[in-house]
C-alpha positions, -999 to 999 in steps of 0.1 A, spaced: 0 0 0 12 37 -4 16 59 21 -9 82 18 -33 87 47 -64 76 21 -49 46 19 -37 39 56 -73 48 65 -87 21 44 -63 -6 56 -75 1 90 -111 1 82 -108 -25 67 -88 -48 96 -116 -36 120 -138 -47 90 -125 -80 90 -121 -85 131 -159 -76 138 -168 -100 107 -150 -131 119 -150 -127 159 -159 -161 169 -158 -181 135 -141 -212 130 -109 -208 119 -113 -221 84 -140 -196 81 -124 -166 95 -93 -175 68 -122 -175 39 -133 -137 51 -103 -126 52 -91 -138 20 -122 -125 3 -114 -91 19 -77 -85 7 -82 -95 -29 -92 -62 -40 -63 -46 -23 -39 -78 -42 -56 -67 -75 -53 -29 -72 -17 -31 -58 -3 -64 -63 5 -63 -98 22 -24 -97 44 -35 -65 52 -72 -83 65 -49 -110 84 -23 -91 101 -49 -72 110 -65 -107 123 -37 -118 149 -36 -91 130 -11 -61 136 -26 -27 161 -45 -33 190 -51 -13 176 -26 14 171 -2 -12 143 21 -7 153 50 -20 136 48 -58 99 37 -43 
């Protein structure tokens, strides 16, 4: 995720999302949720930071080109 406080915002809505959705669920259950709620940040961001870090940013403890 970037850093931007949009998107820090919506990470934590959405981990408060997914607590109060799977308090007391099996485990196997709870895993389903929670899979089903990070796929749209995977599809949004996945792909662009799977490139990046292809294209050499991060590496070696290199974050200065992010």
């Amino acid at each position: 995720m970037d850093a931007s406080p949009g998107s820090t915002l919506a990470a934590e809505d959405l981990i408060c999302r997914s607590i109060i959705e799977t308090r007391g669920m099996p485990v196997c259950d709870a895993l389903k949720v929670e899979w089903a709620n990070g796929l749209d940040v995977i599809r949004r961001e996945g792909t662009a930071g799977a490139t990046r870090f292809r294209d050499g940013a991060r590496r070696h403890g290199d974050f200065s080109n992010i």
